[in-house]
PDBQT receptor file of N, H, CA, C and O in Angstrom, charges set to zero:
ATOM      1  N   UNK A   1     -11.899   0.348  10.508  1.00  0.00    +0.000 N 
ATOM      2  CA  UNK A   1     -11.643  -0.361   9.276  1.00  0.00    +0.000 C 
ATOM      3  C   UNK A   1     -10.588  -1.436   9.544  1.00  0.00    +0.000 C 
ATOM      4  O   UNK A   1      -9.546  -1.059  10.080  1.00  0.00    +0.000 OA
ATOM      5  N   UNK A   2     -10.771  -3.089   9.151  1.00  0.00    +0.000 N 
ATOM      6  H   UNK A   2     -11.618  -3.396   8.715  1.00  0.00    +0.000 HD
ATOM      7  CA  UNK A   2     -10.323  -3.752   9.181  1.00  0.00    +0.000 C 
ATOM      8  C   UNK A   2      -9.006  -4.329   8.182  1.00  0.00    +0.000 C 
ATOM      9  O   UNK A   2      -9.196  -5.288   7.434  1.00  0.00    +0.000 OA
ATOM     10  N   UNK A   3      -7.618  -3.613   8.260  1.00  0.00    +0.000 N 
ATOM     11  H   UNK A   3      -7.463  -2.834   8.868  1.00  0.00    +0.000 HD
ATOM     12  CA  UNK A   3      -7.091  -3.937   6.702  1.00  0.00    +0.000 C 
ATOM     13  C   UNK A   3      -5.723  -5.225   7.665  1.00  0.00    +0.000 C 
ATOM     14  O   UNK A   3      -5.124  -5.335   8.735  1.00  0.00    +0.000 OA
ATOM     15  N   UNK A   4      -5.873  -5.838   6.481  1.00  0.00    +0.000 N 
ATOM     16  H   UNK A   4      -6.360  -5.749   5.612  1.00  0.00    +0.000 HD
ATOM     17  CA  UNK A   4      -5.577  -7.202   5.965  1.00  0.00    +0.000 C 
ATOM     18  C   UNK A   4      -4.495  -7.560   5.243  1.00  0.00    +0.000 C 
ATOM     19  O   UNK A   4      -4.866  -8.426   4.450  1.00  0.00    +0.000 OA
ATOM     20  N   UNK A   5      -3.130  -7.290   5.091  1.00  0.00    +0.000 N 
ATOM     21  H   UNK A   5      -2.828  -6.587   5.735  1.00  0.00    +0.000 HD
ATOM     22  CA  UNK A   5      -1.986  -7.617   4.718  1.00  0.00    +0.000 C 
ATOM     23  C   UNK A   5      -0.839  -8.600   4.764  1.00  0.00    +0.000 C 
ATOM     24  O   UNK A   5      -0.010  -8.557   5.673  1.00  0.00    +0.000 OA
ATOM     25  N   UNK A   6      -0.796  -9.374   3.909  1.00  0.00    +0.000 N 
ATOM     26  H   UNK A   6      -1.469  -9.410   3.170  1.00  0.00    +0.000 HD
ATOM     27  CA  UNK A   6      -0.022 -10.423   3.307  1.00  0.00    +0.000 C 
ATOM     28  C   UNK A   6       1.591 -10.100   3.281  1.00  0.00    +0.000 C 
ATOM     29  O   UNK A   6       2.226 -10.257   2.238  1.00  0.00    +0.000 OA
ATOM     30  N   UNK A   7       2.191  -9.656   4.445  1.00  0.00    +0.000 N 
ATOM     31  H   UNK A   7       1.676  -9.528   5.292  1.00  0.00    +0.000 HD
ATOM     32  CA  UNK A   7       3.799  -8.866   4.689  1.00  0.00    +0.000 C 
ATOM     33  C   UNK A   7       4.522  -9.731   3.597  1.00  0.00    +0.000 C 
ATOM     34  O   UNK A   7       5.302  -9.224   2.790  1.00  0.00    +0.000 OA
ATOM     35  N   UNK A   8       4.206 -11.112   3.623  1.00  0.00    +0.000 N 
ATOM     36  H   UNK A   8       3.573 -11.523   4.279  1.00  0.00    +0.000 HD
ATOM     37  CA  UNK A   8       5.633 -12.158   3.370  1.00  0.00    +0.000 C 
ATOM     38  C   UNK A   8       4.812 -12.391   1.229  1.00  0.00    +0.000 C 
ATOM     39  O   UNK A   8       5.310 -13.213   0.461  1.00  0.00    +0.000 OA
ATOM     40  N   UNK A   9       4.160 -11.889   1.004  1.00  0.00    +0.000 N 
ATOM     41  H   UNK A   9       3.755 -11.220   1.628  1.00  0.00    +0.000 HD
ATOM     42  CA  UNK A   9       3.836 -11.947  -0.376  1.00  0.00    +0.000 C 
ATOM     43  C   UNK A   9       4.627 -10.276  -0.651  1.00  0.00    +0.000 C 
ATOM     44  O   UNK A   9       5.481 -10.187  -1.533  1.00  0.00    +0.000 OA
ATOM     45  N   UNK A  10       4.215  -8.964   0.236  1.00  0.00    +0.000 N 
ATOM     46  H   UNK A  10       3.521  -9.037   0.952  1.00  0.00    +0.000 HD
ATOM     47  CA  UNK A  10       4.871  -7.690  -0.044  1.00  0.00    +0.000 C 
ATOM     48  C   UNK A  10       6.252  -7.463   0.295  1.00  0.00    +0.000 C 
ATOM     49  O   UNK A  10       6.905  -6.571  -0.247  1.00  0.00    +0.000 OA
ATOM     50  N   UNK A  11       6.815  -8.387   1.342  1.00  0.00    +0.000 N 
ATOM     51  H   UNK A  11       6.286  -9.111   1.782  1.00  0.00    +0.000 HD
ATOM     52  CA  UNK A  11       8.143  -8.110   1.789  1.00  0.00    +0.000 C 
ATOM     53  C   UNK A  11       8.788  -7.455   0.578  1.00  0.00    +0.000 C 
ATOM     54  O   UNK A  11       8.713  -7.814  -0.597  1.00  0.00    +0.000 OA
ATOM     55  N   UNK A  12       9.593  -6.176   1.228  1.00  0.00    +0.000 N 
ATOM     56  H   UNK A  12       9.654  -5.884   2.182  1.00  0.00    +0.000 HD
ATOM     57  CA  UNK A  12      10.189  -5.309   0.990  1.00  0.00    +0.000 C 
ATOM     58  C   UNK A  12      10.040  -4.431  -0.389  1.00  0.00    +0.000 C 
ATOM     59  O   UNK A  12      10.922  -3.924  -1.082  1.00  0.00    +0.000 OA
ATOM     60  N   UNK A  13       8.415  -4.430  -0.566  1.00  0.00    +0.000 N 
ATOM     61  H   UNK A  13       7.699  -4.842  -0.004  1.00  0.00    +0.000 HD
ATOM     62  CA  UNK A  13       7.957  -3.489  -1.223  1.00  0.00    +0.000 C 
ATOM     63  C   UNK A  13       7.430  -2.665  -0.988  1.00  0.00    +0.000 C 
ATOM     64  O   UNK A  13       6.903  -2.746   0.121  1.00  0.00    +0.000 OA
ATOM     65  N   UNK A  14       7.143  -1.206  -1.839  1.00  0.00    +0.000 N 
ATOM     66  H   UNK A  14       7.571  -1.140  -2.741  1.00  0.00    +0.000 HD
ATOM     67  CA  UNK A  14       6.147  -0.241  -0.953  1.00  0.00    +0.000 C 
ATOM     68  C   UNK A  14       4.412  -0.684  -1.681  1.00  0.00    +0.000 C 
ATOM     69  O   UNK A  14       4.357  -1.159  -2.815  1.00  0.00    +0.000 OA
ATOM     70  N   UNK A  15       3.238  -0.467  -0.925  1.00  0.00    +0.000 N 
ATOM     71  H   UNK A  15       3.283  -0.082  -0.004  1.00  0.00    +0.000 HD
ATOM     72  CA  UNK A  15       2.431  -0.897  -1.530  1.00  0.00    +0.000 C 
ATOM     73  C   UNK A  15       1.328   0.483  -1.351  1.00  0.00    +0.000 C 
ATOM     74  O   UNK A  15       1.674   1.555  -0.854  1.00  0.00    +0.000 OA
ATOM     75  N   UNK A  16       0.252   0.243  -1.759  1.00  0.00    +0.000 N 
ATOM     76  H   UNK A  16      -0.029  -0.628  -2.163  1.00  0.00    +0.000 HD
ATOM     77  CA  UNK A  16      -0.533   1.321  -2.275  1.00  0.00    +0.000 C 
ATOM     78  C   UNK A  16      -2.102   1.011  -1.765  1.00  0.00    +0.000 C 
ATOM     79  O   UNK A  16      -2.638   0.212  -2.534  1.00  0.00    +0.000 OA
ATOM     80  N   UNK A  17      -2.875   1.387  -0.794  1.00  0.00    +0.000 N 
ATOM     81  H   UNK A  17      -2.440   2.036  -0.169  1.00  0.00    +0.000 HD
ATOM     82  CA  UNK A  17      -4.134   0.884  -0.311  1.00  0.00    +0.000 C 
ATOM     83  C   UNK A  17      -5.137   1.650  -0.388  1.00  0.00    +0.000 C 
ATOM     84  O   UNK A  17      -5.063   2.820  -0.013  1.00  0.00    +0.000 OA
ATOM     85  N   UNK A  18      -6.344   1.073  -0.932  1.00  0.00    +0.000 N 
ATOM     86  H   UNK A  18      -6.404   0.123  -1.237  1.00  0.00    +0.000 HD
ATOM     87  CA  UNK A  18      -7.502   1.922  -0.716  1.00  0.00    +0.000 C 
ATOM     88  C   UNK A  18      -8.523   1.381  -0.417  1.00  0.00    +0.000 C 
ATOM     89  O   UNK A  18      -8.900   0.328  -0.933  1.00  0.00    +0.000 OA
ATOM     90  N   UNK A  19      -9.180   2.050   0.521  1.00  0.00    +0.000 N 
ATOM     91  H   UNK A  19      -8.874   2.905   0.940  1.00  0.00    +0.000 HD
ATOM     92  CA  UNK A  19     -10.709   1.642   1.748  1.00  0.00    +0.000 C 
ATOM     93  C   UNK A  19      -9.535   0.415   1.921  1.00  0.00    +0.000 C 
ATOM     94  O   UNK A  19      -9.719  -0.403   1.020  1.00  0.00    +0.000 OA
ATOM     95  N   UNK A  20      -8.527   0.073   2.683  1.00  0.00    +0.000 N 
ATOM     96  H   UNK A  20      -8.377   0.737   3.415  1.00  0.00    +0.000 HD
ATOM     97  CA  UNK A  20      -7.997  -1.243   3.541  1.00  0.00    +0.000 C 
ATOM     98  C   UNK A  20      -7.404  -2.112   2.625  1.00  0.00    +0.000 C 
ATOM     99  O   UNK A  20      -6.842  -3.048   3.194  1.00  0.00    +0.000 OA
ATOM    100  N   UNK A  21      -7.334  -2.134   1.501  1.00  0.00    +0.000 N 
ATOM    101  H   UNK A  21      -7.790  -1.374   1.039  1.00  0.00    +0.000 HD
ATOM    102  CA  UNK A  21      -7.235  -2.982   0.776  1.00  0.00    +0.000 C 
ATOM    103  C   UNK A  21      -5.747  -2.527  -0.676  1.00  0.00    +0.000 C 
ATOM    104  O   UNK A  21      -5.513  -1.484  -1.287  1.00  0.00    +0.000 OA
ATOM    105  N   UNK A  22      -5.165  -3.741  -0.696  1.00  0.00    +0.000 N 
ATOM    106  H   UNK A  22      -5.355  -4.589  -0.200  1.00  0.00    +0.000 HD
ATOM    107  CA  UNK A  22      -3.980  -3.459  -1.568  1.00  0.00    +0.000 C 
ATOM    108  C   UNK A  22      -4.274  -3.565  -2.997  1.00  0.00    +0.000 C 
ATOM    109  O   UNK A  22      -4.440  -4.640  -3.573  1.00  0.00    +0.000 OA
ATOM    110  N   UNK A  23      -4.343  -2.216  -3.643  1.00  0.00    +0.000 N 
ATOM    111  H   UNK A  23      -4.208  -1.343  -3.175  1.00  0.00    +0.000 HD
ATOM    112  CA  UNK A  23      -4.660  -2.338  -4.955  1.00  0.00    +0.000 C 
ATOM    113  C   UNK A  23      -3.560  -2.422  -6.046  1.00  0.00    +0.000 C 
ATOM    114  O   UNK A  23      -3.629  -2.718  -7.239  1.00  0.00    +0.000 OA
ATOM    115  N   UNK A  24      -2.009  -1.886  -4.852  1.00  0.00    +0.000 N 
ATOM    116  H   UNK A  24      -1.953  -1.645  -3.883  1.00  0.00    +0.000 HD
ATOM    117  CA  UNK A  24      -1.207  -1.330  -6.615  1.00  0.00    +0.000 C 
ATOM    118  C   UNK A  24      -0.041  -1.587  -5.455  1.00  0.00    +0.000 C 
ATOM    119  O   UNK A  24      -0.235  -1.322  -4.268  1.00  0.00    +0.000 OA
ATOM    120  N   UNK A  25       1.713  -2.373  -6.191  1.00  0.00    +0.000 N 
ATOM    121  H   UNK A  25       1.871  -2.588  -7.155  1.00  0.00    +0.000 HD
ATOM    122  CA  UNK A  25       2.971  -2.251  -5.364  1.00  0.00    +0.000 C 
ATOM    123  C   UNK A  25       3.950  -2.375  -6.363  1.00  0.00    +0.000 C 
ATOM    124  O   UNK A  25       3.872  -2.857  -7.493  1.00  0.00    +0.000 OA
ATOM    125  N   UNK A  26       4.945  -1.826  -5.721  1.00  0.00    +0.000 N 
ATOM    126  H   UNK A  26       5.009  -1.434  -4.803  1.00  0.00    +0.000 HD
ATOM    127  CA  UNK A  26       6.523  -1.356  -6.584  1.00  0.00    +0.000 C 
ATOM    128  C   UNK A  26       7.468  -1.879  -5.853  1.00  0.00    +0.000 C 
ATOM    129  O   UNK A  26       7.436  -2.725  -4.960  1.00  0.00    +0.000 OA
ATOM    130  N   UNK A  27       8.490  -1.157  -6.430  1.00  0.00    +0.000 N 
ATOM    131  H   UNK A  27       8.517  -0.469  -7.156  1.00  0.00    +0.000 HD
ATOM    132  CA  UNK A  27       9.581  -1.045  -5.848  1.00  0.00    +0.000 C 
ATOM    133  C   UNK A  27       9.946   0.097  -5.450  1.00  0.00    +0.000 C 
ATOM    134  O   UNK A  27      11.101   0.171  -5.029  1.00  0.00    +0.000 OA
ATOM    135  N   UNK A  28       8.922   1.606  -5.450  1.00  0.00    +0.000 N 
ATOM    136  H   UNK A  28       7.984   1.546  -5.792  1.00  0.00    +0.000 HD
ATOM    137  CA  UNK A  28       9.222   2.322  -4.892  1.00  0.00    +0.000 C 
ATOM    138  C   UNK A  28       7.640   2.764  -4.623  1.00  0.00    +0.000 C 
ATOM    139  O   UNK A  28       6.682   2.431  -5.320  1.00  0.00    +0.000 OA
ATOM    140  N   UNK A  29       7.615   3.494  -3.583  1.00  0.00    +0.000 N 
ATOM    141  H   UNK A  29       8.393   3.765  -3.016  1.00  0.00    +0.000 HD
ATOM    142  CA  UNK A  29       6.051   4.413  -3.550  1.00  0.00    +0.000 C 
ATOM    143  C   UNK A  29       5.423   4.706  -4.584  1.00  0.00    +0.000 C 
ATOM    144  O   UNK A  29       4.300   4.297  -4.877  1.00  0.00    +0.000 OA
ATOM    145  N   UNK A  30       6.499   5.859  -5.571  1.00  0.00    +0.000 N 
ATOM    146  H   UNK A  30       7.411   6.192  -5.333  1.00  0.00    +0.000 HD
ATOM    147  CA  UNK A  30       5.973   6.452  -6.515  1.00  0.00    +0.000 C 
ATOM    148  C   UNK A  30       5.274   5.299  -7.741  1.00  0.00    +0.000 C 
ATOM    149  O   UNK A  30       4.202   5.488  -8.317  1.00  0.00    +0.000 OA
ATOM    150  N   UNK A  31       6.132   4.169  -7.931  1.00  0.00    +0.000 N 
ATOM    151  H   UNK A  31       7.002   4.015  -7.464  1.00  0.00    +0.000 HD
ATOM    152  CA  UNK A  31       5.383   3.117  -8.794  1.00  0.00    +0.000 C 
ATOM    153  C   UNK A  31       4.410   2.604  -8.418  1.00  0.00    +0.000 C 
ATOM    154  O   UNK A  31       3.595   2.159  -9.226  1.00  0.00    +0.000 OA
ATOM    155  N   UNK A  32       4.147   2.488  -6.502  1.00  0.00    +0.000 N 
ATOM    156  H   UNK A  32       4.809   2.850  -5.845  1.00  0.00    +0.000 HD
ATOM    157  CA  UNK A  32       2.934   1.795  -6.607  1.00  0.00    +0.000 C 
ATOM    158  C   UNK A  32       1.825   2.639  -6.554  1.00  0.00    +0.000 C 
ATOM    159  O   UNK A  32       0.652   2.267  -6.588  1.00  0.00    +0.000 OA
ATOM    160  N   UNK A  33       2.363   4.169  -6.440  1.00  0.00    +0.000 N 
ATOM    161  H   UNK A  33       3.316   4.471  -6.412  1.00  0.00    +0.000 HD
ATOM    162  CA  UNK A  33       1.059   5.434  -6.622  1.00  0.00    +0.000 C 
ATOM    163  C   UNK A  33       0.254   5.003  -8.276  1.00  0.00    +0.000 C 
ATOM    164  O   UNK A  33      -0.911   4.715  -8.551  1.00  0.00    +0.000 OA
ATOM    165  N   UNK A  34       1.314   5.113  -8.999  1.00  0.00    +0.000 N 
ATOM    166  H   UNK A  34       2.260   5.347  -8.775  1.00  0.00    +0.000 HD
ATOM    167  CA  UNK A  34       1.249   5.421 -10.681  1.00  0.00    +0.000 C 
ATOM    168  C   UNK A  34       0.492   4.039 -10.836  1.00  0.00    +0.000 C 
ATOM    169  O   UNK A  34      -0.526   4.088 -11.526  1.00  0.00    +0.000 OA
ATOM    170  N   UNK A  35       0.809   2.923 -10.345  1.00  0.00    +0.000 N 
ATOM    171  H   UNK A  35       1.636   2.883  -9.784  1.00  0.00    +0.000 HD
ATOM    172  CA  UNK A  35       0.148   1.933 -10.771  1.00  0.00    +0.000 C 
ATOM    173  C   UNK A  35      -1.415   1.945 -10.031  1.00  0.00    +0.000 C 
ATOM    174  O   UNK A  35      -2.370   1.762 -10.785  1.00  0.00    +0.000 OA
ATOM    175  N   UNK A  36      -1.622   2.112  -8.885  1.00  0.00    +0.000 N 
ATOM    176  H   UNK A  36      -0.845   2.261  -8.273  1.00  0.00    +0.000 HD
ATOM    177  CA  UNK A  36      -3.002   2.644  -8.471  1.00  0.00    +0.000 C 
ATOM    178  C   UNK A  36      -3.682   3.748  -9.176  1.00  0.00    +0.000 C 
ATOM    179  O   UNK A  36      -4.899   3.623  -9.040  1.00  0.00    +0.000 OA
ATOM    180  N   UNK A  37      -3.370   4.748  -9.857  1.00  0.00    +0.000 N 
ATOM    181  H   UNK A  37      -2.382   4.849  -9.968  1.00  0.00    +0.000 HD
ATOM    182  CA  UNK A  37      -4.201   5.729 -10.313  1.00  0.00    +0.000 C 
ATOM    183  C   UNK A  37      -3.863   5.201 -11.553  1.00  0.00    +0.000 C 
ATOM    184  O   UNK A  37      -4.626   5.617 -12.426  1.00  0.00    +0.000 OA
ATOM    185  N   UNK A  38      -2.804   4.262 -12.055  1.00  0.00    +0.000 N 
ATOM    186  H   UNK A  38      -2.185   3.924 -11.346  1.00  0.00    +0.000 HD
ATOM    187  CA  UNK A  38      -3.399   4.028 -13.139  1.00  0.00    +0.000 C 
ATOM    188  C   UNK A  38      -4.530   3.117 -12.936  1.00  0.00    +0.000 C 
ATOM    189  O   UNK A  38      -5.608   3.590 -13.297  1.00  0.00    +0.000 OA
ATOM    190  N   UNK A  39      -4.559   1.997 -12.477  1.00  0.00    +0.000 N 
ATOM    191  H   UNK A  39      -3.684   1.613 -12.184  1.00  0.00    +0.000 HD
ATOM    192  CA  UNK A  39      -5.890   1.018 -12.340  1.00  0.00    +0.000 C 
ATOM    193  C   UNK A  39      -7.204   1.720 -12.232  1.00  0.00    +0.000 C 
ATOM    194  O   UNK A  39      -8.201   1.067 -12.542  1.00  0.00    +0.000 OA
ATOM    195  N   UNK A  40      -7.379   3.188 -11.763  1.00  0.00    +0.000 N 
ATOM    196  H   UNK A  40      -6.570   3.719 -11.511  1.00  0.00    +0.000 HD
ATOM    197  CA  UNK A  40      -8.157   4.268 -11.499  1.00  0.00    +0.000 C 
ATOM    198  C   UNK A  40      -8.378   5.239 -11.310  1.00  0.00    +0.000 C 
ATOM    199  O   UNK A  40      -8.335   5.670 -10.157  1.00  0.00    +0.000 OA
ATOM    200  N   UNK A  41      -8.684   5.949 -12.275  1.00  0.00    +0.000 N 
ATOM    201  H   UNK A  41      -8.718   5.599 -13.211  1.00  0.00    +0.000 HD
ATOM    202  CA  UNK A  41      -7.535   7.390 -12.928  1.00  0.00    +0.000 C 
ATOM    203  C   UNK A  41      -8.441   8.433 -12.084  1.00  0.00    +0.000 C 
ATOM    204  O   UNK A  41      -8.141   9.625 -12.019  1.00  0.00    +0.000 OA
ATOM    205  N   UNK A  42      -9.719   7.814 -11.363  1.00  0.00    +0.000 N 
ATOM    206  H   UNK A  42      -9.964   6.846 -11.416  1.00  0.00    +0.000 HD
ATOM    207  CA  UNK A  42     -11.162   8.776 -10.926  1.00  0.00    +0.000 C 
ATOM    208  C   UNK A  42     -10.120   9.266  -9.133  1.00  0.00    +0.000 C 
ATOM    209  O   UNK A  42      -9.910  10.375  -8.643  1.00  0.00    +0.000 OA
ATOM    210  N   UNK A  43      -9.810   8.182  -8.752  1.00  0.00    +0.000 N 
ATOM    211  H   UNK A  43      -9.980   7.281  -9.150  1.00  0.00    +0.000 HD
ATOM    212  CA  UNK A  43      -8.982   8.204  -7.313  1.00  0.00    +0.000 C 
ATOM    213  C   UNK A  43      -8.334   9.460  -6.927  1.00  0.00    +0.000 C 
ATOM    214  O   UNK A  43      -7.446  10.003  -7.584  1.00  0.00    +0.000 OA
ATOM    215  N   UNK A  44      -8.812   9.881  -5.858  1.00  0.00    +0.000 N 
ATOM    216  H   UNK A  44      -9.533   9.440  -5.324  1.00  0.00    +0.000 HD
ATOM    217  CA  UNK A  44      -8.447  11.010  -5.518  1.00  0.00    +0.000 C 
ATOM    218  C   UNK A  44      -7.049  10.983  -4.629  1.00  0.00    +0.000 C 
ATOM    219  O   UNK A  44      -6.853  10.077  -3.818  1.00  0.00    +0.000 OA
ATOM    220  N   UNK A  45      -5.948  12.213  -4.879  1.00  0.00    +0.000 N 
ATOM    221  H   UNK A  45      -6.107  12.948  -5.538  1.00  0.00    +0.000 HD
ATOM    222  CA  UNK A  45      -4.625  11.220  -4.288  1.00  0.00    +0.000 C 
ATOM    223  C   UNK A  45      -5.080  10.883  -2.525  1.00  0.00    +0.000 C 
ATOM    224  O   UNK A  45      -4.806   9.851  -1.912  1.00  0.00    +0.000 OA
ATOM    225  N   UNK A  46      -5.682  11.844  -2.098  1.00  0.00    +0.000 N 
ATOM    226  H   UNK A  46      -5.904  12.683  -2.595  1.00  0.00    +0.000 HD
ATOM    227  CA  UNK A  46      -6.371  11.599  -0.928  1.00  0.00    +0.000 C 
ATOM    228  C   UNK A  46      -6.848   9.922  -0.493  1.00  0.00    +0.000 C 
ATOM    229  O   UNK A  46      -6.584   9.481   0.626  1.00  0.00    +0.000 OA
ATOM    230  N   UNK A  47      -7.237   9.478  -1.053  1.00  0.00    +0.000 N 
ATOM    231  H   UNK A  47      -7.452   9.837  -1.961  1.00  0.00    +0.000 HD
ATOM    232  CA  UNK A  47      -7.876   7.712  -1.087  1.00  0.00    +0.000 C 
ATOM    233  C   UNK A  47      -7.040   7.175  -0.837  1.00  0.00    +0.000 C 
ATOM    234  O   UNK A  47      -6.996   6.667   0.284  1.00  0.00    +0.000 OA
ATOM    235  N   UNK A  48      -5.707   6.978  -1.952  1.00  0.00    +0.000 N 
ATOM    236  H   UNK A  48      -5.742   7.392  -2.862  1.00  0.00    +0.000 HD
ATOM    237  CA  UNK A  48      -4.371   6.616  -1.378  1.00  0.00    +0.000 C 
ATOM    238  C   UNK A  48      -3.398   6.520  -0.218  1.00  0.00    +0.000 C 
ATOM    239  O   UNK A  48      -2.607   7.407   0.100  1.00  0.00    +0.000 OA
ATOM    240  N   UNK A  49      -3.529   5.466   0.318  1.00  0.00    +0.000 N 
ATOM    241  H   UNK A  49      -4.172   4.745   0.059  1.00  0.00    +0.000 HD
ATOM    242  CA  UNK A  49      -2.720   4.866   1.916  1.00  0.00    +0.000 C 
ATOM    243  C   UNK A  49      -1.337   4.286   0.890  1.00  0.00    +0.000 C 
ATOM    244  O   UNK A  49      -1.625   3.465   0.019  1.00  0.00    +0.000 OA
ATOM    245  N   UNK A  50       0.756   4.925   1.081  1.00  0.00    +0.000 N 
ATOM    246  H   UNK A  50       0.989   5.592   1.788  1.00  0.00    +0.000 HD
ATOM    247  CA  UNK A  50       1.149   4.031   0.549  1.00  0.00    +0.000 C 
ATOM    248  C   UNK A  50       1.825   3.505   1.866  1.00  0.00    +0.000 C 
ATOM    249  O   UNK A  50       2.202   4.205   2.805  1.00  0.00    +0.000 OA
ATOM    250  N   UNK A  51       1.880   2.584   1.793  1.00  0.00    +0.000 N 
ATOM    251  H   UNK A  51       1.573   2.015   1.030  1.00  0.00    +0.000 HD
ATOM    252  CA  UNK A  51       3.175   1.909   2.842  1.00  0.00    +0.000 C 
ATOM    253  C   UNK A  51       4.423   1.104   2.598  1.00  0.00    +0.000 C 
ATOM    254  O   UNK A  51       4.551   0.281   1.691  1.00  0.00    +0.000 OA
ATOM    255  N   UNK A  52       5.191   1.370   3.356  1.00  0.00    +0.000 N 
ATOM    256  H   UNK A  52       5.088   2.039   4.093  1.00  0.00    +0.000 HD
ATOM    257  CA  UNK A  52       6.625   0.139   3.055  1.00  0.00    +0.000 C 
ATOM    258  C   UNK A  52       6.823  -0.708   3.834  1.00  0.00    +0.000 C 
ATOM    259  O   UNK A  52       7.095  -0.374   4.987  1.00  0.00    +0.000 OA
ATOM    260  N   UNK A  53       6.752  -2.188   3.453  1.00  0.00    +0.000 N 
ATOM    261  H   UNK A  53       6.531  -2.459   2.517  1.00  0.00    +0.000 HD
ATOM    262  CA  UNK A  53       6.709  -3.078   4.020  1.00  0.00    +0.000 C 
ATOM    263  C   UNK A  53       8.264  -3.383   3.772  1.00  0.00    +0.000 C 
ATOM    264  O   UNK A  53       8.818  -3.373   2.673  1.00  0.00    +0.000 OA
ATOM    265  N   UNK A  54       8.847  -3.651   4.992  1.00  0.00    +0.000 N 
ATOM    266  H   UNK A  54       8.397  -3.659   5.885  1.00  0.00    +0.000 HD
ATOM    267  CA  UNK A  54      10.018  -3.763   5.511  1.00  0.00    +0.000 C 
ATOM    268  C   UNK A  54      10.317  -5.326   5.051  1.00  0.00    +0.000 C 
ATOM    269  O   UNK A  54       9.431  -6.159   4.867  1.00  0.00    +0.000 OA
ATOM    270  N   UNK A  55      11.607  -5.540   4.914  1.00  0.00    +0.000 N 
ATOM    271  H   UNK A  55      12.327  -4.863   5.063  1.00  0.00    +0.000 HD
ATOM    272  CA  UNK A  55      12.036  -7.234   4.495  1.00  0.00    +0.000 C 
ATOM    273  C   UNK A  55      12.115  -7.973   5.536  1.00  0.00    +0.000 C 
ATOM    274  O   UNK A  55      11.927  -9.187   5.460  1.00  0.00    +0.000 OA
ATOM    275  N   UNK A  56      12.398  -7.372   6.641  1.00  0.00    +0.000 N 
ATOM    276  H   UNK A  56      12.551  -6.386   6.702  1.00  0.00    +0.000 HD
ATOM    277  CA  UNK A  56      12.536  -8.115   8.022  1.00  0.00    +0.000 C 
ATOM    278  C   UNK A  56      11.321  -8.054   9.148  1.00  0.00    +0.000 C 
ATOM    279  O   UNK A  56      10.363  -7.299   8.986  1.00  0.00    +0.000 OA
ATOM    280  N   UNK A  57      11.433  -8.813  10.161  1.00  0.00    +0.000 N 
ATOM    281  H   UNK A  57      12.212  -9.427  10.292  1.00  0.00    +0.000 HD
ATOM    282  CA  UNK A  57       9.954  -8.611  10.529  1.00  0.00    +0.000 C 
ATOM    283  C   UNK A  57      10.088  -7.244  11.168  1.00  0.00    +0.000 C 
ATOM    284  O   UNK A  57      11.140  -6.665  11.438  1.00  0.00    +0.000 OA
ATOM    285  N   UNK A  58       8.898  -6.841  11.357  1.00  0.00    +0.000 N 
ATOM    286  H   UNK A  58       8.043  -7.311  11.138  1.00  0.00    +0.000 HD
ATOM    287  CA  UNK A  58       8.222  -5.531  12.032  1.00  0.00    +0.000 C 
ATOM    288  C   UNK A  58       6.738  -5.453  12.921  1.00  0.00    +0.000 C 
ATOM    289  O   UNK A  58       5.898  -6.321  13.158  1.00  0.00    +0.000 OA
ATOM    290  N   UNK A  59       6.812  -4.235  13.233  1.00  0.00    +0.000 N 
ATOM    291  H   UNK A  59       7.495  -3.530  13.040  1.00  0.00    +0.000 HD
ATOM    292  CA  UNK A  59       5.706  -4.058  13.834  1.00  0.00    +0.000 C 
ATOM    293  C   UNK A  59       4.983  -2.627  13.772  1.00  0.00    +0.000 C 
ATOM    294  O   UNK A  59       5.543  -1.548  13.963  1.00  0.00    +0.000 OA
ATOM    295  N   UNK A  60       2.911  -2.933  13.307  1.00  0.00    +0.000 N 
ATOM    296  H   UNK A  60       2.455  -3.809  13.151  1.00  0.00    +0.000 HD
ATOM    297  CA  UNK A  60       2.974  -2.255  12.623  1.00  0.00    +0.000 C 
ATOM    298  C   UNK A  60       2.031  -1.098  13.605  1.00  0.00    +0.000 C 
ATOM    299  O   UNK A  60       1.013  -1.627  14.051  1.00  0.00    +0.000 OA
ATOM    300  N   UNK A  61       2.100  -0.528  13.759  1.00  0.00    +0.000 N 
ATOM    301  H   UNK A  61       2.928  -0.099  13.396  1.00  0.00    +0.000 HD
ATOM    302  CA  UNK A  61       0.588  -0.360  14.725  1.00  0.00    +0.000 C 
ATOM    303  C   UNK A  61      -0.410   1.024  13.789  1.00  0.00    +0.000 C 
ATOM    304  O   UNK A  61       0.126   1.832  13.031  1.00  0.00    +0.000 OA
ATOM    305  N   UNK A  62      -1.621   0.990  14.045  1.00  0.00    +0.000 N 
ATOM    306  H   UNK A  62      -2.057   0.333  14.661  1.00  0.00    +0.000 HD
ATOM    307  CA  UNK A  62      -2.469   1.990  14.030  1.00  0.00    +0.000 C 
ATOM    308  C   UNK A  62      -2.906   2.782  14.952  1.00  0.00    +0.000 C 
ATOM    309  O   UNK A  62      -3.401   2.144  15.881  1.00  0.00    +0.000 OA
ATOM    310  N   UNK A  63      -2.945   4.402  15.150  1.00  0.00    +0.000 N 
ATOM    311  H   UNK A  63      -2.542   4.920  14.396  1.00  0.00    +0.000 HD
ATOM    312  CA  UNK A  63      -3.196   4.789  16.510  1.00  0.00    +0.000 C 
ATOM    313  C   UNK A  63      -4.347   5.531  15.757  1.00  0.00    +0.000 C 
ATOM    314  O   UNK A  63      -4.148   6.012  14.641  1.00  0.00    +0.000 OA
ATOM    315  N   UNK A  64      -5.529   5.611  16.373  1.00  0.00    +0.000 N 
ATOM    316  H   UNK A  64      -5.691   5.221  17.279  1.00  0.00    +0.000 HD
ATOM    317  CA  UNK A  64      -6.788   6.417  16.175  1.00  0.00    +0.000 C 
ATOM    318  C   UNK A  64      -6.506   7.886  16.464  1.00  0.00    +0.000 C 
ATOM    319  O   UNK A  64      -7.406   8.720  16.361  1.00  0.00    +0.000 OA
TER     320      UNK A  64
């Protein structure tokens, strides 16, 4: 799966992803959970990827 993130639009928020893609972000995890299951109340918490995108640069990796 190919996911696609915009760091310098999320800088230093946590954000909320599902199938790769950013559906819901806060200022903390828990807001950008609540705001994803709110947008889709069917979402299983399982579906939910959250991450924190750091203010400074980083590096991010995926390991299979």
């Amino acid at each position: 799966m190919k996911i696609k993130i915009d760091f310098l639009k999320f800088k230093g928020k946590e954000i909320a992803l599902v199938k790769g893609k950013v559906v819901a972000w806060g200022k903390s995890s828990k807001e950008a959970f609540e705001k994803a299951k709110k947008q889709d109340p069917a979402l299983n918490s399982k579906d939910i990827t959250l991450l924190s995108i750091p203010s400074e640069r980083a590096f991010v990796y995926f390991i299979k």
